[in-house]
N, C-alpha and C positions, 0 to 999 in steps of 0.2 A: 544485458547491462548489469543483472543481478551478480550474474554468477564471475564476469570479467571483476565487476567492482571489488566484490567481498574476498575474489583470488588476490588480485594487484593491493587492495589495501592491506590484508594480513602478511603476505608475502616477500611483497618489496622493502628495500632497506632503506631506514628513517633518512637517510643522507641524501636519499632520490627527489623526497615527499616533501620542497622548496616549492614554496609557493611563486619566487620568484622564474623559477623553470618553465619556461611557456607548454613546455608537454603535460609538465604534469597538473598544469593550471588549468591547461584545457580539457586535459582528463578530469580534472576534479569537479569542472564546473558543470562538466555535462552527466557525472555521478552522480551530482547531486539532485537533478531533475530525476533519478530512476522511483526513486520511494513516492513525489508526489505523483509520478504517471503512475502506478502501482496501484495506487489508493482511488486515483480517481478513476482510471476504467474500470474499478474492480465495482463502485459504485452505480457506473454508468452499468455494465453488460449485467451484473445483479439487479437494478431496476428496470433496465427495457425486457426483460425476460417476465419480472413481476406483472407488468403492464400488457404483456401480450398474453398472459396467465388469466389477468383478468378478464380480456376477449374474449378469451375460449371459457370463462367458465372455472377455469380451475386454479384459482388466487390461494385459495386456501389451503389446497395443493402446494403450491408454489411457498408461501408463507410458511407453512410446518415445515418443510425442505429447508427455506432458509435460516429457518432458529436450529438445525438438527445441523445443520453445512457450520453456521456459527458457531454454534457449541463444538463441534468436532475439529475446527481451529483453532479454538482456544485450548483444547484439551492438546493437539496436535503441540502448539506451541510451548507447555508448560513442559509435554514429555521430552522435548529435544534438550532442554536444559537441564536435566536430571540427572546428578553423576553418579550412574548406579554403581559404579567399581568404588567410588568414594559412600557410596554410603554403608558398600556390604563390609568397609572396614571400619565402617562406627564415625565416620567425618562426617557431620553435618550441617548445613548451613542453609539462610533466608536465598542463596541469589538464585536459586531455579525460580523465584518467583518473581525474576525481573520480566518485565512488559516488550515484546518484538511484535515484529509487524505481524505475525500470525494471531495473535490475540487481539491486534487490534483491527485486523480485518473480520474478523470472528463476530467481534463486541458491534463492528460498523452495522455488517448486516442485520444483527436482529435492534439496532438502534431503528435502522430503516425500516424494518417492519412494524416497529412500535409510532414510527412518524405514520408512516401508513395508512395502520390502523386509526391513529387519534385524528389523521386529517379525512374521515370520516370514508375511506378510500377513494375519494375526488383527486381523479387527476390535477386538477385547474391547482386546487388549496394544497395539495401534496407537491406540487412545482413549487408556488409560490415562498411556502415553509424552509421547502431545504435550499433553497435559492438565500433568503436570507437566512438562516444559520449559517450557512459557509459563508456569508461576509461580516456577520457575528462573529465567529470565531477566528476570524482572522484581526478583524480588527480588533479586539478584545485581548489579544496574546498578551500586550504588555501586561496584564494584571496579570494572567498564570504560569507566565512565565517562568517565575522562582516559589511555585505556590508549594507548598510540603505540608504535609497535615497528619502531623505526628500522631494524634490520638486516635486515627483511622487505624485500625489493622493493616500490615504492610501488603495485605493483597491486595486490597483494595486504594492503598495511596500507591503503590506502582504504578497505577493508571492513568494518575495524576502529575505524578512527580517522579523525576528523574532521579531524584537524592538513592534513590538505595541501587541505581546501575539500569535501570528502564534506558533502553535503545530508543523506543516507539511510547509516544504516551497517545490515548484516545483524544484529546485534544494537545494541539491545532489537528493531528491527521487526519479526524473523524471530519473536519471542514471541507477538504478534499473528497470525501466520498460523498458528502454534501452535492458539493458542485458536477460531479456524477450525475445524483440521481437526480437533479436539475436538467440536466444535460440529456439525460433518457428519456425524461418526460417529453423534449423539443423532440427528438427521434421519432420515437412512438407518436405525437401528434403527426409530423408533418411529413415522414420518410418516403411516401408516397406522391407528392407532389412532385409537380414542376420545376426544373430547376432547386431542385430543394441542396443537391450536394455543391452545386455551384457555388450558392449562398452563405452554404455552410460554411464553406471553406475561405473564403472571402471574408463571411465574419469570425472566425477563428482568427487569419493573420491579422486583420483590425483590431481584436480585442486583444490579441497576444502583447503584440507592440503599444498598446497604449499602456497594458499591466509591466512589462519591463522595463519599459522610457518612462514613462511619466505617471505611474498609481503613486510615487512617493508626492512627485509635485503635485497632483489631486489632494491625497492626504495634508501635507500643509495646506495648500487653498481652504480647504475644508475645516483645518485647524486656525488660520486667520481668519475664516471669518464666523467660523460661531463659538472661538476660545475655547474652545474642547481640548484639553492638553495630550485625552488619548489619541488623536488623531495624529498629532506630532509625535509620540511614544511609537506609533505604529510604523509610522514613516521613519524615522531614524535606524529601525531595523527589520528594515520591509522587504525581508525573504517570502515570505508565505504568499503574497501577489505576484510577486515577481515568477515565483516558480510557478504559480497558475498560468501565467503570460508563455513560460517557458514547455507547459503539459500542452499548451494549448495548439502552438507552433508543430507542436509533435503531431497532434490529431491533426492540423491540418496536410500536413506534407504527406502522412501515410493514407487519409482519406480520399487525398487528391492521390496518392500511387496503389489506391487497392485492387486495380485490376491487374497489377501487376506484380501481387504480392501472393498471390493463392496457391501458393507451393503445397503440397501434399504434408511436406518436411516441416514446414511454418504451422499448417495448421496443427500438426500433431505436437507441435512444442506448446502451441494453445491447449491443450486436452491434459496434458501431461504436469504442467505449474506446478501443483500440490508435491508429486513426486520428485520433480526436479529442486526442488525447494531443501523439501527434507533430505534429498541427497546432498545435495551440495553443503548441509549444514553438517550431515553426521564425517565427509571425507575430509572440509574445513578443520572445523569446531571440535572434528572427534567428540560428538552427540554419543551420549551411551557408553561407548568406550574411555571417553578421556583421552584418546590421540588420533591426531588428526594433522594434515599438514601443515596446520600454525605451530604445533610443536616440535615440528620436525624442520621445516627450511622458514620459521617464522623470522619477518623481517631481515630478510638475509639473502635475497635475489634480488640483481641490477636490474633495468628497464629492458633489456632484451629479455631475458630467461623468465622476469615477470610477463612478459607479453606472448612467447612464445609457452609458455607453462598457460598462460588465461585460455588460448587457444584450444590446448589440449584438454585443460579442464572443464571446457563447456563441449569441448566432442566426448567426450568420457562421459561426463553426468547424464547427456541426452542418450547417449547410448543405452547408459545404463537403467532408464528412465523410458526409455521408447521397449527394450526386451526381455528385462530381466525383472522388472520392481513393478505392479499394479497396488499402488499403494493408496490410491483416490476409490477403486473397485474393492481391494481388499478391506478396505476399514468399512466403507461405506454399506458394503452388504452385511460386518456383522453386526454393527446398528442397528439394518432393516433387521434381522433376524432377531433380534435382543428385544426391540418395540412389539415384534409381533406374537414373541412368546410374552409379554408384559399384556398384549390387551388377549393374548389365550385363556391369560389367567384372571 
């Protein structure tokens, strides 16, 4: 969904991109659930792994991995925006220091381990915490919405605010992994039981359909009757539940098909994300180099040759992502190597 989306939306020609066009409404509407599924498994499979860490013993483990995994996406993230051809000719500018999802998956993780720790690491109080922040920050969007806080350093208001080019800010998305690691905590208690996937999935499609039919009509009810004007704010542009409704439907349809999903090919496209990521940005985006296929066939392919190029470009990047590039192995071991001549010394 990443790599079709970010193909079709750079590539295709603006005269396609009519909302009124039932294809590309459909395509659009179902793009848009890619970044909240994104966020929130990435929460969920980073907290059930923390919680089975704790089992065994080795959280702390686990915990230092994940501040060293964060930081090393946020670094990931800053270096793909860097135009080193443009700076080795004396151009210089703020926008590498716009905010994408790799920074803001980076920041989630070691958020999560800071809730973690302060919820004193009780599972019970660590559910309960990130359970409401994700409907905190959901319902609270109307305040930060337009929030810009000029006298902050611009690295640090990226985070925040969209104003200087941030794709991704840490809130509302950081809500999303919220609801993850909510979500991890129900696993890990209960994964074991009876009927447990049954249930699951049953409340998945219940809670889905009450979050995209009627979270707006809850939110007014809620807003007539205790005069809470954020409630109607929330409701008048109530994307962030809706797309929870829409993550939701997702986990349920593939939970309910995972016996039939355990392809050798699937799982290794699980293993591979981080590479497939960075590839797909530097053959796009022309990362590093400055060219890349937005400046070559940008906005300039009809709905076939978009569709049949998304094709090619997600066998290409896997390809080249599955043989050629161990770029999750390769950074990560010079890390370990760098920490461990750091505690040599």
């Amino acid at each position: 969904m990443m790599l079709q989306g970010h193909f079709i939306d750079t590539l295709l020609n603006p005269i396609y991109k009519d909302p009124n066009l039932i294809p590309f409404s459909i395509w659009s509407y179902f793009r848009g659930i890619t970044a909240p599924t994104f966020f929130t498994i990435s929460g969920l499979i980073f907290t059930y792994l923390l919680l089975k860490a704790k089992k065994k013993g080795d959280e702390k483990l686990r915990m230092r991995k994940g501040i060293s995994r964060g930081l090393f996406l946020i670094l990931v993230g800053y270096l793909l925006r860097i135009p080193f051809l443009s700076w080795l000719t004396g151009s210089f500018n703020t926008y590498f220091l716009v905010i994408d999802v790799l920074q803001c998956i980076g920041l989630s993780l070691i958020l999560i381990i800071a809730i973690y720790a302060l919820s004193a690491k009780k599972n019970s109080i660590f559910s309960v915490v990130t359970l409401i922040l994700g409907f905190a920050i959901f319902l609270c969007e109307p305040l930060y919405r337009t929030i810009n806080i000029e006298s902050l350093p611009i690295f640090f208001n990226n985070y925040i605010s969209k104003n200087n080019g941030s794709i991704f800010t840490i809130i509302p998305w950081f809500g999303y992994v919220s609801f993850g690691a909510f979500l991890a905590t129900l696993f890990h208690k209960n994964l074991n039981k009876s009927n447990f996937k049954t249930i699951t999935i049953i409340s998945f499609v219940m809670v889905s359909i009450v979050l995209i039919f009627y979270s707006s009509d809850i939110l007014l009810f809620l807003y007539r009757t205790t005069g809470i004007t954020l409630f109607a704010d929330a409701a008048s542009y109530n994307y962030l539940f809706t797309r929870l409704g829409n993550v939701f439907l997702y986990f349920a349809i593939f939970y309910g098909l995972e016996q039939y999903l355990k392809f050798p090919l699937l799982l290794k496209i699980g293993q591979k994300t981080l590479s497939i990521y960075v590839i797909h940005f530097i053959v796009i985006y022309g990362s590093f180099t400055g060219f890349g296929l937005k400046h070559i066939f940008g906005n300039t392919l009809n709905p076939w040759q978009a569709v049949i190029g998304a094709l090619l470009f997600i066998s290409f990047v896997c390809f080249i992502s599955f043989y050629y590039v161990k770029t999750n192995t390769f950074f990560y071991s010079r890390i370990r190597q760098l920490v461990d001549r750091i505690k040599g010394k």
